[in-house]
N, C-alpha and C positions, 0 to 999 in steps of 0.2 A: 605530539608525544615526545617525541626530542629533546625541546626546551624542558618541559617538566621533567625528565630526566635529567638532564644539564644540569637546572634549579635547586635539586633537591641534594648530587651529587656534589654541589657547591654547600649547601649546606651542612649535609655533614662534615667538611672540611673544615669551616669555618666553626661550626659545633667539635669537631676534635683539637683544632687548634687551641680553644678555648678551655677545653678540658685538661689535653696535653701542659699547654706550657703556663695557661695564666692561674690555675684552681692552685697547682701545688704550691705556686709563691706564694698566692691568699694564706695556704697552713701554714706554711713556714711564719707568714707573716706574724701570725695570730700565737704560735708557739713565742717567738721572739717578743710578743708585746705580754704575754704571763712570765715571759724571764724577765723582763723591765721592774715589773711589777716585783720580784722575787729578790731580785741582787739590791746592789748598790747604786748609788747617782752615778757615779763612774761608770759603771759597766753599760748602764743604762743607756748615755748620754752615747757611749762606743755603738750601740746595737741603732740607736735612734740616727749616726752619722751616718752609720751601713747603709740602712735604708733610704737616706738622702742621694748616697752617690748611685744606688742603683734604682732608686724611684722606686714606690708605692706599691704593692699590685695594684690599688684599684686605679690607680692611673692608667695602667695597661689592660684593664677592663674596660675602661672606659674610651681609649682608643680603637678596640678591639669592635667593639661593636658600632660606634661611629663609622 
């Protein structure tokens, strides 16, 4: 009974970390890729380096559950 407590106690953890920190980058992401779309090359090229230096969300999704 323990371990299945244990188990499950871990997964919500790993189910809120995943909510917590990686879904809102996902919006942001997705906000930021319909402003590419909106402005200019310039601006675009600025938002697309942002997301270079701080990485992908789905790259941190896909650490996440690895």
């Amino acid at each position: 009974m323990g371990k299945l407590i244990r188990h499950q106690f871990f997964m919500i953890l790993a189910i809120g970390f995943i909510c917590v920190a990686i879904f809102p980058l996902v919006f942001i992401y997705c906000i930021s890729l319909l402003i590419q779309s909106a402005v200019s090359k310039q601006t675009a090229a600025k938002i697309d380096k942002f997301w270079d230096i701080i990485g992908k969300p789905y790259d941190y999704l896909i650490k996440a559950i690895d």
